[in-house]
N, C-alpha and C positions, 0 to 999 in steps of 0.2 A: 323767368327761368328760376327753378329751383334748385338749392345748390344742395346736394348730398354732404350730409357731416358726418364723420367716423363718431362713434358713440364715446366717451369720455365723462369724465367731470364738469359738469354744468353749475356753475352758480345763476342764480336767473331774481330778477323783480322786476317790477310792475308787469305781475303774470298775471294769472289767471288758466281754469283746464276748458279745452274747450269741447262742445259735442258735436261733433261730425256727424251726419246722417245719409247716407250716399246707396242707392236701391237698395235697401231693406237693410243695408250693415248700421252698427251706431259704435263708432270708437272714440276713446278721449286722450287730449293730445295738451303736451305742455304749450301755452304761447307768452313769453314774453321776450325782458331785454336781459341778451346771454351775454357777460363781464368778459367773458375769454373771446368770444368774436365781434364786442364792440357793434350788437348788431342785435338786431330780433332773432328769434329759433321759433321755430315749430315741431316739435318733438314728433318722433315717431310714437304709434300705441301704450298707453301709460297702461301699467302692471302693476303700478300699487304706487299709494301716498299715502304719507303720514302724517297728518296734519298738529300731532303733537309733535315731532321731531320737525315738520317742514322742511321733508325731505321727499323724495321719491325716487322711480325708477320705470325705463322704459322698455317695451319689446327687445331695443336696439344695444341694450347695455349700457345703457347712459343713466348716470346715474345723475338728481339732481339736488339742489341746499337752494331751497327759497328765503331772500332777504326780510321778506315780508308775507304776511295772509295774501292769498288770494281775494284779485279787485278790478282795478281800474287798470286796462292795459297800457305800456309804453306807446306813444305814438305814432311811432315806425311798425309796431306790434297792432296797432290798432289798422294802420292805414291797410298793409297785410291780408289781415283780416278782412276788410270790407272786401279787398278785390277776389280772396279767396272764394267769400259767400256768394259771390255775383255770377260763378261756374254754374252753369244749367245743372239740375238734378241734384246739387248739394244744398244741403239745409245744415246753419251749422248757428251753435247759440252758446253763450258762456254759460260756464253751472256755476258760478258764485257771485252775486249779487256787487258791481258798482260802488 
């Protein structure tokens, strides 16, 4: 089950953006480990990053402050991820390089 999170202040690391591709759409979504929920996120539609500030922002009004460059994800972030990819008809792959 996935839990809906009100949009807020996010500090997030060991993230990474990822690419969702699901019939014909392709959006990109923050995933890693969110400081305020002690937990992995998966962001709704990202709207813009800054990779000089290592900041960004989402469809949802969430704004976020990354600890570190995007990489190698948390492993609650990772494990996630694997179960997420495994949904028939999703193809989904990180955009920055491990």
């Amino acid at each position: 089950m996935v839990q809906k999170i009100p949009p807020g202040k996010v500090t997030m690391s060991d993230w990474n953006i990822v690419i969702v591709e699901f019939e014909g759409h392709v959006v990109e979504k923050f995933l890693g480990y969110c400081y305020e929920l002690s937990h992995y996120r998966f962001s709704s539609q990202i709207v813009e990053y800054d990779p000089e500030s290592n900041t960004g922002k989402t469809v949802s009004g969430s704004s976020y402050v990354f600890l570190e460059r995007p990489g190698k994800l948390h492993p609650l972030a990772q494990a996630y991820l694997h179960q997420f990819s495994r949904c028939p008809g999703i193809h989904v792959r990180l955009k920055y390089e491990c």
